[in-house]
C-alpha positions in Angstrom: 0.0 0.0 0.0 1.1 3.6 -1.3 1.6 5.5 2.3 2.9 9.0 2.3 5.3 11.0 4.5 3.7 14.7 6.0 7.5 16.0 4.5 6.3 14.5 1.1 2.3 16.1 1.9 3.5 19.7 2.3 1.9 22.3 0.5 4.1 23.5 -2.3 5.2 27.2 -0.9 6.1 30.2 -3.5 8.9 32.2 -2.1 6.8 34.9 -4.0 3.6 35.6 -6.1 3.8 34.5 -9.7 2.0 35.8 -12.7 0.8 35.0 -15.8 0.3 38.2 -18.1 -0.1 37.2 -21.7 -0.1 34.0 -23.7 -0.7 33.1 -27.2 -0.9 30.3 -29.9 -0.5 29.6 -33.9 -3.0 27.9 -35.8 -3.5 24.3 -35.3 -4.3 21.8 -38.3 -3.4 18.4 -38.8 -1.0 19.4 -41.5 0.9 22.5 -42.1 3.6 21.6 -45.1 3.8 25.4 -45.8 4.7 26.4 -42.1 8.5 25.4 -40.5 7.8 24.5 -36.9 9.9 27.8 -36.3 7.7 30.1 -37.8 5.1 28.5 -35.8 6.3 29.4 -32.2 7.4 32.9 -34.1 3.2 33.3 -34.4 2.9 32.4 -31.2 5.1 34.2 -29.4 3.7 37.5 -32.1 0.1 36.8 -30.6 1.5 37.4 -26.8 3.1 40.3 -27.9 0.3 41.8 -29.5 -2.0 41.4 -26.5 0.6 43.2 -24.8 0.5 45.9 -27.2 4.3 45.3 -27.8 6.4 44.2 -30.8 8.0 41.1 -29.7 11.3 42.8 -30.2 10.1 45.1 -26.9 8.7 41.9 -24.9 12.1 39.9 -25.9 14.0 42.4 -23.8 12.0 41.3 -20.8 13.4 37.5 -20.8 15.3 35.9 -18.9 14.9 32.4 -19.1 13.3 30.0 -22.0 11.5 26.6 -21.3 10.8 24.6 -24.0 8.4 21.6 -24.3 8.0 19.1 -27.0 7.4 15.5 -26.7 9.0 13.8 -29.6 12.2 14.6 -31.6 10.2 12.0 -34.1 7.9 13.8 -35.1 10.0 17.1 -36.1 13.4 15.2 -37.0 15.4 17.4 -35.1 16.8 16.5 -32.0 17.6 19.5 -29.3 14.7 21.2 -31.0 14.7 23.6 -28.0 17.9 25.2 -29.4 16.4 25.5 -33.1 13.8 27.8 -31.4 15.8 29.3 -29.3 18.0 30.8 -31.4 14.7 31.4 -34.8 13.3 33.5 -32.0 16.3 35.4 -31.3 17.2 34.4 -27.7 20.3 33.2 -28.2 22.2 33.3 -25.8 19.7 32.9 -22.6 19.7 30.4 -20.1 17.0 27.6 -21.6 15.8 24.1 -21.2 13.9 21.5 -22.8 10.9 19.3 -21.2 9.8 16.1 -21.8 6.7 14.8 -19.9 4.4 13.1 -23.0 1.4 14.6 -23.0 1.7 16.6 -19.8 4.7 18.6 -21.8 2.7 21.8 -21.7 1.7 22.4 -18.5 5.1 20.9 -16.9 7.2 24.0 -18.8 4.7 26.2 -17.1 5.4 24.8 -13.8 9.4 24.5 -14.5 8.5 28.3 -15.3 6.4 29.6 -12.5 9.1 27.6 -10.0 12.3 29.6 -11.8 10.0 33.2 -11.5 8.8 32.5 -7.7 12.6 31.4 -6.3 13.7 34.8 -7.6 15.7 33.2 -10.5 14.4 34.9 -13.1 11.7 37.8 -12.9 10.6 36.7 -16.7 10.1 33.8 -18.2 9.3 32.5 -21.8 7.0 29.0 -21.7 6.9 28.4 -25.4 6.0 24.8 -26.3 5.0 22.9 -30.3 4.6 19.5 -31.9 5.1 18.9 -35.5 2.8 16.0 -35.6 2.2 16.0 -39.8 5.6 14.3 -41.0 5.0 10.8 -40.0 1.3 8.6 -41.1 -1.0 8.6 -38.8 -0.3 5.3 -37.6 3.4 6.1 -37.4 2.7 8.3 -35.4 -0.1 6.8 -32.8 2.9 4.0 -33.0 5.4 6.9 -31.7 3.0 8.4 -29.0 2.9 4.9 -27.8 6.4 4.2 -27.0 5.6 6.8 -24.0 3.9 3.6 -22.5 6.1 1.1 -20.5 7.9 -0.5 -23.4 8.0 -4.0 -21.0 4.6 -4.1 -19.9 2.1 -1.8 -21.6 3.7 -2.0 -25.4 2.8 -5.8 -25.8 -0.4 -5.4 -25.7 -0.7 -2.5 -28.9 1.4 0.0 -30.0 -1.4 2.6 -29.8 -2.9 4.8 -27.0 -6.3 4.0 -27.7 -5.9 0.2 -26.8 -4.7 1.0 -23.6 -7.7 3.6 -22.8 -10.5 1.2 -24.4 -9.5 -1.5 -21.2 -10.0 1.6 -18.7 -13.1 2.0 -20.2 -14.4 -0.7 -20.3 -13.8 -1.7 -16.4 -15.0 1.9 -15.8 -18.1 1.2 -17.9 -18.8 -1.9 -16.3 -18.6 -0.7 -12.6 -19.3 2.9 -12.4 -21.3 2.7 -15.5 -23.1 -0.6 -14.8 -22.9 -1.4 -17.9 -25.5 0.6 -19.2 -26.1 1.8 -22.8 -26.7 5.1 -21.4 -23.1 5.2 -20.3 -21.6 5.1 -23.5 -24.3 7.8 -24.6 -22.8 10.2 -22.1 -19.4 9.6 -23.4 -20.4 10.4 -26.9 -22.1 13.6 -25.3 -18.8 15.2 -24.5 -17.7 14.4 -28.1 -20.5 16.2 -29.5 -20.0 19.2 -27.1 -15.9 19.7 -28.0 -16.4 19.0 -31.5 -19.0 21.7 -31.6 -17.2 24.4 -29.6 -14.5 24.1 -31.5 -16.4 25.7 -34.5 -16.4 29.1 -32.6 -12.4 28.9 -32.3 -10.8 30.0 -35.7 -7.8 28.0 -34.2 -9.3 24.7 -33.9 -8.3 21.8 -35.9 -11.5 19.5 -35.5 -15.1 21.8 -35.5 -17.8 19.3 -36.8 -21.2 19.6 -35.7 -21.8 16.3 -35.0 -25.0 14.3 -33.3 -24.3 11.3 -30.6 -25.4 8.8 -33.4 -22.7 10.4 -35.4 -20.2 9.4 -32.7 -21.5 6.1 -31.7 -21.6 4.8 -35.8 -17.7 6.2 -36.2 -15.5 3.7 -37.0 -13.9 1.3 -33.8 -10.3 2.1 -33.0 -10.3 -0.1 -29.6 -13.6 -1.2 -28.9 -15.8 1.0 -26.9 -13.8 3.6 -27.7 -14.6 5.0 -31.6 -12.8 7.3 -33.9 -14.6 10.9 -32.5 -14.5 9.2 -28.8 -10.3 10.6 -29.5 -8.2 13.2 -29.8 -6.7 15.2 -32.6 -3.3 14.5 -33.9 -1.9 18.2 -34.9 0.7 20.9 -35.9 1.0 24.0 -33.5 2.4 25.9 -31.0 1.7 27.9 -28.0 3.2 30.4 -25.3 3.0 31.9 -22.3 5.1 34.6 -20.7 5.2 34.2 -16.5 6.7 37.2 -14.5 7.3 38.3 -10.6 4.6 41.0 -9.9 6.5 44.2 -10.2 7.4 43.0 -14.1 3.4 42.3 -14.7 2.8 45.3 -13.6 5.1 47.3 -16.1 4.4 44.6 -19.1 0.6 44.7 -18.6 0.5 49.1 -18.7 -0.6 49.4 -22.0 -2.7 46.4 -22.4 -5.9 45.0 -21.9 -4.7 41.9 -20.1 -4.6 42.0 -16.0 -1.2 39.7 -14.5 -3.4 36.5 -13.3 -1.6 35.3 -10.6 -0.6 31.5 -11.2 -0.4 28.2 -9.4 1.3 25.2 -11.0 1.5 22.1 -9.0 2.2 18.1 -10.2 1.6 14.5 -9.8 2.7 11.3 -11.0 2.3 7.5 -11.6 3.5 4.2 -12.9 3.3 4.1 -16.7 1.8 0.6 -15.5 -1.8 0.9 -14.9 -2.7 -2.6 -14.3 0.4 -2.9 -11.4 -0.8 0.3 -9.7 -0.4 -0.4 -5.8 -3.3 0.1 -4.0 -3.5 3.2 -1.0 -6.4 5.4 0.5 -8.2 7.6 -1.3 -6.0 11.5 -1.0 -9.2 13.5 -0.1 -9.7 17.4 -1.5 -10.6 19.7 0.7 -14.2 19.3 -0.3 -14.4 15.6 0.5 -14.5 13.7 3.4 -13.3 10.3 5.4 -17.2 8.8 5.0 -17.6 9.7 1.3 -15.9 6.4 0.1 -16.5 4.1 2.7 -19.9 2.2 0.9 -18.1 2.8 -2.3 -17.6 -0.8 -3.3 -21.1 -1.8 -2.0 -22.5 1.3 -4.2 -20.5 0.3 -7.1 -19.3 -3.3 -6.8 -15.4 -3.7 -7.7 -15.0 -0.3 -8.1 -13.4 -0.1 -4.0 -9.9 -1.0 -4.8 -8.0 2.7 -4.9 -7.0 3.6 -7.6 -7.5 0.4 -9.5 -8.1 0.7 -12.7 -10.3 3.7 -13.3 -8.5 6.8 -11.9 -5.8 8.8 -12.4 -3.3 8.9 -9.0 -1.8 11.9 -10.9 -4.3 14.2 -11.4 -5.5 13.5 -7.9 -2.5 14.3 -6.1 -1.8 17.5 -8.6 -5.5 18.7 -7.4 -4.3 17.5 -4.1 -1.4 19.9 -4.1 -2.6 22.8 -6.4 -5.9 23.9 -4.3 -4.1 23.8 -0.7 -1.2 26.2 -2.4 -4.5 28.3 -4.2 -6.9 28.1 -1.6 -9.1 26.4 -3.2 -12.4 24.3 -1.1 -14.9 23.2 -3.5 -13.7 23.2 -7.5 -17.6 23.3 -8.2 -18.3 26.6 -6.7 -14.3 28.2 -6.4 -13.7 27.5 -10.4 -15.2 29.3 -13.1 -14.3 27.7 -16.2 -11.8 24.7 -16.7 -10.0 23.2 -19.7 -9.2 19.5 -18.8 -7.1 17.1 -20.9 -9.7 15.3 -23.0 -7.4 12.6 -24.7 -10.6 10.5 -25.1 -14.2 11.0 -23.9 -13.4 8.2 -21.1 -10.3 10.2 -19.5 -12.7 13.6 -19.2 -15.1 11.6 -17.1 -12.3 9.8 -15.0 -10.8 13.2 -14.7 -13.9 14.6 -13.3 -13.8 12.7 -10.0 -9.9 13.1 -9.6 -10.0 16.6 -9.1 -13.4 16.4 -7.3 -15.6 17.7 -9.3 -17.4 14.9 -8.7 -17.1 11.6 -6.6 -15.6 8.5 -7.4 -18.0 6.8 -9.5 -19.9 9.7 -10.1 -18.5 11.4 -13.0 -20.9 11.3 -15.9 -23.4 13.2 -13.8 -21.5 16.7 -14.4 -21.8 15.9 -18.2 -25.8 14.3 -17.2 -26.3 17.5 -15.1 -25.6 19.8 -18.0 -23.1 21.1 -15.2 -20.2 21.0 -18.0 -21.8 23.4 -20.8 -21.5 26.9 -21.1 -25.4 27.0 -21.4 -26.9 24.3 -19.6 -29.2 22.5 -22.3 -31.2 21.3 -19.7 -31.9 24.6 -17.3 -31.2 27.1 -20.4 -28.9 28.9 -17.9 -25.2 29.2 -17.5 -23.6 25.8 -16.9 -22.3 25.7 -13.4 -18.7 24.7 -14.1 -18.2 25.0 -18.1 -15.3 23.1 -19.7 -13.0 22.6 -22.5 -14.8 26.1 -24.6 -12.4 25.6 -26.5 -13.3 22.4 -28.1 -10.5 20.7 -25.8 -8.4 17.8 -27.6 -10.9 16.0 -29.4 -12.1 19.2 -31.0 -9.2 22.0 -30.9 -6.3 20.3 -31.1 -3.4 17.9 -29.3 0.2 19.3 -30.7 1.4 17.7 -27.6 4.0 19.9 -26.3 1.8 22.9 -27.3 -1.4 21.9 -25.5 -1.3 22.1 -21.6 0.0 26.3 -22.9 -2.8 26.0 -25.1 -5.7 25.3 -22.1 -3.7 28.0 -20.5 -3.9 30.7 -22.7 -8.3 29.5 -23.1 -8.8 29.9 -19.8 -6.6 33.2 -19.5 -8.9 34.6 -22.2 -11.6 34.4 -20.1 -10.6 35.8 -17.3 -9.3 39.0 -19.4 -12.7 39.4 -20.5 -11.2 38.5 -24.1 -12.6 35.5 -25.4 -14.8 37.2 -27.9 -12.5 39.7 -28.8 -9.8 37.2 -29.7 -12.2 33.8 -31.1 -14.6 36.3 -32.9 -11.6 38.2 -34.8 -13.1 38.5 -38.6 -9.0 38.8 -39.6 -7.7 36.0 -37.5 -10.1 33.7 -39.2 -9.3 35.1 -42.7 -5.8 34.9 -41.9 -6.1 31.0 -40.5 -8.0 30.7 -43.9 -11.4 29.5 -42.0 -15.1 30.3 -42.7 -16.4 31.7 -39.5 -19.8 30.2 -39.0 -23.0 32.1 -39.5 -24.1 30.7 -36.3 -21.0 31.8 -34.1 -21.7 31.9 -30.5 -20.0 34.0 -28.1 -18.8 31.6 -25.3 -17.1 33.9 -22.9 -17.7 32.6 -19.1 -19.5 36.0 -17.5 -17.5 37.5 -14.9 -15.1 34.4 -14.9 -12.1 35.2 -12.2 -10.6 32.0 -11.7 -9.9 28.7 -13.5 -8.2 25.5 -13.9 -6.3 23.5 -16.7 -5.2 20.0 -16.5 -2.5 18.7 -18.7 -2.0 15.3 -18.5 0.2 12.5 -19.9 -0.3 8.8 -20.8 -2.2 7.0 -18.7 -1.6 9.3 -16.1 1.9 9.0 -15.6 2.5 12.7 -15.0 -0.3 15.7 -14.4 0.1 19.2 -13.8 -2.9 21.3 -12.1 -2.5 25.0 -13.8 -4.8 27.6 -11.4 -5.3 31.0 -12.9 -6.9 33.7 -10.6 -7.9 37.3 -10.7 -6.0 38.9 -8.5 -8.8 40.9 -7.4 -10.1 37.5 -6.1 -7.7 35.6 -4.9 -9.0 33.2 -2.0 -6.0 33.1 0.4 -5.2 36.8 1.6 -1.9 37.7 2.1 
């Protein structure tokens, strides 16, 4: 049994308060032949700029330090790509580094940045992260992705992601779900939802408008998951410059953008689900000792923690994250979230590890209508909206770029800037998209804080990101 130390339990403490003032991405598409990965990060890091109402040339004098994150050297055919960008955006010759944590790449360079801005290290710092995802076949590269799985254990039984989520959902299915038809309607619910947000983002990869019959007749990749139950394979990149307060304060003069203060904290687990050793339930702060004590009468073989079902991970980044934040209740402290929808069964699972819901409880915040930005049921705002930006399965997954991606969604909202940004006439002219006639304005009403959760394999590493007004923080200082 998994037992932990209270030296290993302490609440991660910044030596002082970070911020996130501006972020910003590139298109994403599943191929890009007439874009070099370098021009790429270039549009991203122009976008920051410009919300800044800076040439980059004026924020690149800010810098300090660079973090870099992309998952595989495959993919682009350039090992050390870090220093490629490094020196295409002019850097040269800063202090940078390169991270590696599969899918979780993203939102681990914004903690290795937040961690090098709150020990006094650096007072700015560039999170830039890309994938280049469109110069391998598609099964070359699910075959690639997959070598992030243990290699002894996992890779036997398929050289593709997909297999190893269809066994998670099916257990899940069959306990939590009780094997009901309905289940599997849910999951093809959230499909639906991403895939149709995305056609208000001009940088989304995957907008279809799409029906649950759609998704349940798509073909079988690993049986119950189908082909729109999964994520997007894509090109892009996407940045985000994190700064000590007196630097926010002197970047952010001229612009619309307000420093958010930021909170990164992470998890981990074996890359072997099925030899997961079993522990007690961590609880959030909004849970409690008798919560899980029926739990495998309620849902027979669903009491062994965390089995097969969960994600350790992204319960122990949650864990971490809302004690440094100050965060009770994610339902009612949170007001929008971008979560790491690799496949409609790991947005559910996810759901209960950051206590959103309870164990075995997850597809009622889709059931609920809780997860929409209008509640289809009540008509009225969803209480907890997620992934507005169509998420993975319907914005994009260029893996490195996308935990910076849900970073810079969320930050839009709390700028007030969602419609500013997603309803741009000349960014979807430029991205050489059709804005639809039917465009819907999805900004979260007086949204001040927020949550993304980037997340890697099965689980094997999960970062928490927590963006906050700082007009409404919830520990005083």
């Amino acid at each position: 049994m998994i037992k932990f130390s209270k030296q290993q339990l302490k609440v991660p403490k910044l030596m002082r308060p970070v911020y996130l003032v501006t972020a910003g991405q590139s298109k994403f598409d599943r191929a890009m032949p007439d874009k070099r990965t370098e021009e790429l990060c270039i549009d991203a890091f122009t976008m920051a700029a410009d919300l800044l109402n800076m040439s980059p040339a004026e924020l690149k004098r800010y810098i300090h330090t660079c973090y870099y994150g992309h998952f595989a050297d495959h993919f682009g055919d350039q090992l050390l790509g870090e220093a490629v960008i490094h020196d295409r955006l002019g850097l040269d010759p800063l202090g940078n580094a390169g991270i590696k944590t599969g899918g979780a790449t993203g939102g681990s360079t914004l903690w290795e940045a937040m961690k090098t801005v709150a020990s006094g290290y650096s007072d700015c710092v560039l999170a830039m992260g890309w994938e280049r995802m469109d110069e391998v076949p598609t099964d070359e590269g699910n075959f690639l992705i997959s070598c992030a799985a243990d290699k002894d254990w996992e890779s036997p039984l398929g050289h593709i992601y997909t297999g190893y989520y269809a066994v998670m959902a099916q257990k899940y299915w069959q306990v939590f779900g009780k094997a009901e038809d309905s289940f599997r309607r849910t999951l093809a619910e959230i499909s639906v939802k991403h895939h149709n947000y995305a056609r208000f983002n001009p940088f989304a990869h995957g907008p279809m408008k799409i029906t649950v019959e759609d998704v349940l007749k798509s073909p079988v990749i690993a049986d119950p998951l189908r082909a729109l139950d999964a994520c997007l394979m894509s090109v892009g990149a996407a940045c985000a410059i994190v700064c000590d307060e007196d630097t926010a304060v002197r970047l952010t003069k001229n612009s619309k953008n307000t420093p958010l203060r930021l909170y990164v904290a992470a998890g981990s687990h074996t890359l072997r689900p099925a030899d997961r050793r079993d522990m007690e339930i961590p609880l959030l702060p909004n849970e409690t000792e008798d919560q899980y004590k029926n739990l495998g009468k309620e849902f027979p073989g669903g009491e062994r923690y965390p089995g097969f079902t969960g994600f350790l991970g992204a319960r122990m980044a949650a864990w971490y994250g809302y004690r440094m934040a100050g965060i009770t209740d994610p339902m009612e402290d949170l007001d929008v979230i971008e979560l790491h929808d690799a496949f409609t069964i790991s947005d559910v699972q996810t759901y209960e590890d950051i206590g959103l819901r309870p164990y075995g409880c997850g597809r009622d915040f889709v059931e609920s209508g809780d997860c929409y930005h209008i509640n289809p049921k009540t008509k009225k705002p969803g209480r907890l909206p997620s992934n507005l930006s169509g998420g993975l399965i319907g914005c994009m997954h260029a893996v490195g770029a996308t935990g910076i991606m849900q970073t810079f969604e969320i930050a839009t909202h709390l700028w007030n800037r969602w419609a500013e940004i997603h309803g741009d006439e000349k960014l979807w002219k430029k991205f050489n998209r059709k804005k639809p006639s039917d465009w819907t304005d999805l900004q979260v009403k007086g949204a001040k804080r927020a949550l993304a959760i980037s997340h890697a394999g099965v689980g094997s590493h999960v970062t928490a990101t927590i963006l906050m007004h700082p007009d409404h923080l919830l520990i005083k200082e």
